[in-house]
N, C-alpha and C positions, 0 to 999 in steps of 0.2 A: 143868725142866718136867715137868708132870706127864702120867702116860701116858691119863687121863682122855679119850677122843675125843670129849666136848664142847670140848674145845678141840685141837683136834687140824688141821690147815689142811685146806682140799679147793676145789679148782680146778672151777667149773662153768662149761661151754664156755670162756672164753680171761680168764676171771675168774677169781683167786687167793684167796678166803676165808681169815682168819685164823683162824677158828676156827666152828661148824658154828651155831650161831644164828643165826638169821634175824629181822628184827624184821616181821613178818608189817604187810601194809595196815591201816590202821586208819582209816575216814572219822572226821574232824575237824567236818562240817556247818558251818565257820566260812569258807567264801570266798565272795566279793560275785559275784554274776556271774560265776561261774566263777573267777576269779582268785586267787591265795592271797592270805592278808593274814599284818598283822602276826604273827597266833596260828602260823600258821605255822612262825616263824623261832622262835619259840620252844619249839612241840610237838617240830617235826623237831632242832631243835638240842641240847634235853636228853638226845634220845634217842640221835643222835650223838656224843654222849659217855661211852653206855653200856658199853662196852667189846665190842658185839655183831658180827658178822662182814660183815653185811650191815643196810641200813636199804632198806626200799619203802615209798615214797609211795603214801599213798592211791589206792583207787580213783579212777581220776580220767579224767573222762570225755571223750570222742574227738568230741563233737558237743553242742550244749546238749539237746538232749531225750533223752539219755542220761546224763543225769545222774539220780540217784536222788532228792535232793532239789532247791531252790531255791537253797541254801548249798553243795553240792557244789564241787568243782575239779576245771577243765576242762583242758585244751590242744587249742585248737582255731582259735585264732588268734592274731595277732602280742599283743593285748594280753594273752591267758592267759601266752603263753610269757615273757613280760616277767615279769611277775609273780611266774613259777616262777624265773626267772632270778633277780632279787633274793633270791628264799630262800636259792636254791641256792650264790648269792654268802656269802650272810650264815655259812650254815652249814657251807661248806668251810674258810673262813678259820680254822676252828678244829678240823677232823678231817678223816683221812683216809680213814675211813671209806665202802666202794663203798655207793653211792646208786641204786637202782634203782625205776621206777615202773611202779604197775599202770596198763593201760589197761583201760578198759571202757565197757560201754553196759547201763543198766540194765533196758531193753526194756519188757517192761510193768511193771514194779517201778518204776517211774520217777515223777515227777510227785508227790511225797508229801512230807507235813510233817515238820520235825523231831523226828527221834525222842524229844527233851524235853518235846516237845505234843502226844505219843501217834502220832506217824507215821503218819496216816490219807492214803490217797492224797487230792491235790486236784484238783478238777475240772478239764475243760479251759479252762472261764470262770472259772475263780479266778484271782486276781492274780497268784501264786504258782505256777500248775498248766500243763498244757501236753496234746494229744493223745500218748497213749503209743502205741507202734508194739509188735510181734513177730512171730513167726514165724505168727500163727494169730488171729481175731480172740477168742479167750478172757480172758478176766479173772482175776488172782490170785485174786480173792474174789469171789464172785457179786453180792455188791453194789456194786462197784467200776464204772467205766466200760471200758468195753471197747477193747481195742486195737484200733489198725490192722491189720493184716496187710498185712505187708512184699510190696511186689512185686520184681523185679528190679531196677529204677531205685532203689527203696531201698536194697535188698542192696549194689549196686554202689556206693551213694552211701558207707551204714555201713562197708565193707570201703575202701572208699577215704580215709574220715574217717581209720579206724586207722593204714593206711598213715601218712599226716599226720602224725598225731601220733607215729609211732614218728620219722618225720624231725624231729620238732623236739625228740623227747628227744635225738636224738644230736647237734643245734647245742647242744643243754644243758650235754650231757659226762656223761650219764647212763649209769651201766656198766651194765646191764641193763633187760631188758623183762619183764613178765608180763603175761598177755593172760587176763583173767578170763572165764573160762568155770563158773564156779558161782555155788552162792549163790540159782538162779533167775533169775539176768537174763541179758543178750540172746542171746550164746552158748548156755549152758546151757537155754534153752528150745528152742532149735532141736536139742539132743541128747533131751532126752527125749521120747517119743510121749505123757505128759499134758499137754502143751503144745505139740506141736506136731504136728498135723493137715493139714498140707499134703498137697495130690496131687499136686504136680509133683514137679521135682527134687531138692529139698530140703526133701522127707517122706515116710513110709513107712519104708522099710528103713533100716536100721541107715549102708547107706552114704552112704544120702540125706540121713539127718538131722545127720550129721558132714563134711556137704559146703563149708557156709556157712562154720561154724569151722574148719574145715580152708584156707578161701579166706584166711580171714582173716589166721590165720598164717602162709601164704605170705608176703600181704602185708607183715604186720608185719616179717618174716623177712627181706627182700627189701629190706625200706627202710632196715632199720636196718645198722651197718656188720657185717662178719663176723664181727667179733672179739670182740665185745660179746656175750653169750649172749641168747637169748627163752626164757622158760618159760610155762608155763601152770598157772594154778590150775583145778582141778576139783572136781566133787564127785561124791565114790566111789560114792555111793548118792541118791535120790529120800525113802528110807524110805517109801513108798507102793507098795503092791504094783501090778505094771505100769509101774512106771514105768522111770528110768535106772536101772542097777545098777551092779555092780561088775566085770562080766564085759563090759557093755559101754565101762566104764572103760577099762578093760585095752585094748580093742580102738582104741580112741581116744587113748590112752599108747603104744601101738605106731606107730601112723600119726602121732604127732607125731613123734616118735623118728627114723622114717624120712625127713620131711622139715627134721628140724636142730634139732628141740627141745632145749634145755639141761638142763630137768630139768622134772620134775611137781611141783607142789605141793597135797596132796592134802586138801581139805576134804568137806565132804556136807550133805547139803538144801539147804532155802531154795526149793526152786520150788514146793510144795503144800502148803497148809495142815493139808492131812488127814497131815504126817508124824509118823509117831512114831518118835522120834529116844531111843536109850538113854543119855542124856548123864548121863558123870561121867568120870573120869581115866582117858586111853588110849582113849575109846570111836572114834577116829576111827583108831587106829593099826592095827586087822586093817586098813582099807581100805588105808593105805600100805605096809604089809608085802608085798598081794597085788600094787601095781601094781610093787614094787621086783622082786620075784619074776619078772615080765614083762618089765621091762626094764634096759639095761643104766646109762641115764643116772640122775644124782641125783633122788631122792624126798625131798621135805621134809612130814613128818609134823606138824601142828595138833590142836588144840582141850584144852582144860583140862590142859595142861601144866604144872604149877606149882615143881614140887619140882627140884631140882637132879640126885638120884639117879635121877628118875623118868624126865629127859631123856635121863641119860646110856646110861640102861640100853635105851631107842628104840634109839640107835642103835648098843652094845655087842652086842645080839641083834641087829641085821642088818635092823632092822623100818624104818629109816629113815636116810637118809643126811645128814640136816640135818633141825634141831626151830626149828619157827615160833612166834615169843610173840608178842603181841597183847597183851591185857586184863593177861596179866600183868607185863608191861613198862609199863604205865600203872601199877600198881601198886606197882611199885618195879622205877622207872626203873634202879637198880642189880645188876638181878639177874644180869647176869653179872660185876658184878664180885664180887658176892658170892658163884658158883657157882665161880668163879677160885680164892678164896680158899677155897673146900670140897676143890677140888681138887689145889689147890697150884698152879697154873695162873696165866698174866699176861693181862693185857688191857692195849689202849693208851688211855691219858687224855691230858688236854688236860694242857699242864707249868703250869697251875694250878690242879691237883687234888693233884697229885701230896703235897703234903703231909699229904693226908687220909689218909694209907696208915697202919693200926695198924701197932704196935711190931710183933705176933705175927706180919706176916704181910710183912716185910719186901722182899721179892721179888714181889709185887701185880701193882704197879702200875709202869709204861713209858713212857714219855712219847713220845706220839704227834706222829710228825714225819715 
């Protein structure tokens, strides 16, 4: 084996990783009513055979009006969790791969077309559309409609949905949780002071605004069994001056930490239009280097990670302790087997793959069992 620490195993909370990729959430816009469908068994299944450490299901929403679009996936009742179950059937039967789902509520990001038809929010009288709720009665975009503002009986209602659904990933058999807190939706607005305006409890100060997300992971935390890890996705930065940063990242990465977080998964924007984001390779990695620095559990480092060396060398320098793909695992679905074979490195396949392994690289490929 090769001494390469993309492949290298790492244990996050009572979860063993065979090697340090992550296949980062990826919305699919293809389930009926919350429910997964066929496309499903087939997105999550090829990807399950990638040879990667971990697979997370989509954002996938804790109540229907937190869902980000019409076509989203839900778990929020017996029939969503059926649904997920049949996947989850389809796609164990052939990896052994740990399976872990994002939960989330899209807040006022919600309610909006698919991103193929230009992803314009829909009305709350469109067929399609629904009233959005958040921490604050503001609007992503000034021409949008405007949210609710959550009262306590919401708060309690949202905070209890998650709950919910973390019990039904563990009837699942789902070895992890991630509890989406960026991006812009419903957690993440109630961290930043651009979106959220409250005067009570959970607005204003820093501790205020980390109150509701905080609850929430308790909750999740609480439902789910011990042994299973919970993490959270965040995002390091608003890129809108005044808004979330990175210091008060840190301070929200600590207070997960102390109440049993497993690890941070470190993303940025998505909550204001006005951001100006310096995207190209690595730009998202100062932000995971600073919360790794902070704390002591795992950090998984995102955004335009392409290259094989580029991964390795995240977490060789210390900048990250696991590298998230996304867009580039849609792209070739094989990229760690092919980082494997950069490195000299093994991945597990289904034993009907196994004979696609080149002559040059004889030692590949393992047959997962």
């Amino acid at each position: 084996m090769s001494a390469a620490k993309l492949f290298q195993p790492l244990t996050v909370g009572g979860l063993t990783l065979d090697n340090r990729i992550v296949i980062a959430p990826m919305c699919q816009y293809s389930a009926e009513d919350g429910a997964m469908t066929d496309w499903h068994i087939q997105h999550l299944g090829q990807l399950a055979a990638s040879g990667a450490g971990l697979l997370t299901i989509e954002a996938t929403a804790v109540e229907p009006e937190g869902r980000i679009s019409f076509a989203d996936v839900g778990l929020w009742d017996d029939r969503t969790e059926a649904a997920m179950a049949r996947v989850l059937e389809a796609v164990r039967r052939h990896s052994t791969m740990p399976i872990a789902i994002q939960l989330a509520h899209a807040g006022r990001k919600a309610s909006t077309d698919l991103p193929w038809r230009g992803g314009a929010q829909l009305a709350p009288d469109h067929a399609n559309g629904w009233q959005t709720v958040a921490p604050s009665a503001l609007p992503f975009e000034a021409s949008e409609n405007a949210p609710t503002a959550l009262d306590k009986a919401g708060l309690d209602r949202i905070r209890d949905a998650f709950a919910d659904a973390a019990r039904r990933s563990a009837r699942l058999g789902l070895d992890a949780i991630q509890i989406h807190g960026a991006h812009g939706y419903l957690l993440h607005e109630f961290l930043s002071p651009l979106s959220n305006r409250r005067e009570d409890a959970y607005g204003g100060s820093l501790e205020n605004r980390m109150r509701f997300p905080l609850e929430v992971f308790d909750a999740v935390r609480a439902a789910f069994p011990a042994d299973r890890p919970v993490s959270v996705r965040v995002s390091g930065t608003d890129w809108v001056e005044g808004g979330w940063d990175i210091e008060q990242t840190i301070a929200f990465a600590k207070a997960l930490e102390a109440r049993g977080a497993a690890a941070i998964h470190v993303s940025s924007g998505g909550l204001d239009p006005r951001q100006a984001i310096p995207v190209g390779p690595n730009y998202q990695v100062p932000l995971a280097r600073a919360v790794r620095e902070a704390v002591s559990i795992p950090v998984v480092a995102v955004g335009l990670i392409t290259e094989y060396e580029q991964a390795e060398a995240i977490l060789a320098t210390g900048d990250a302790d696991l590298i998230g793909l996304a867009r580039t695992l849609l792209y070739d679905p094989r990229w760690p087997w092919h980082a494997a074979a950069h490195f000299g490195a093994q991945v597990k396949v289904p034993p009907q793959y196994l004979r696609s392994q080149p002559r040059r690289f004889r030692d590949l490929l393992v047959e997962d069992r």
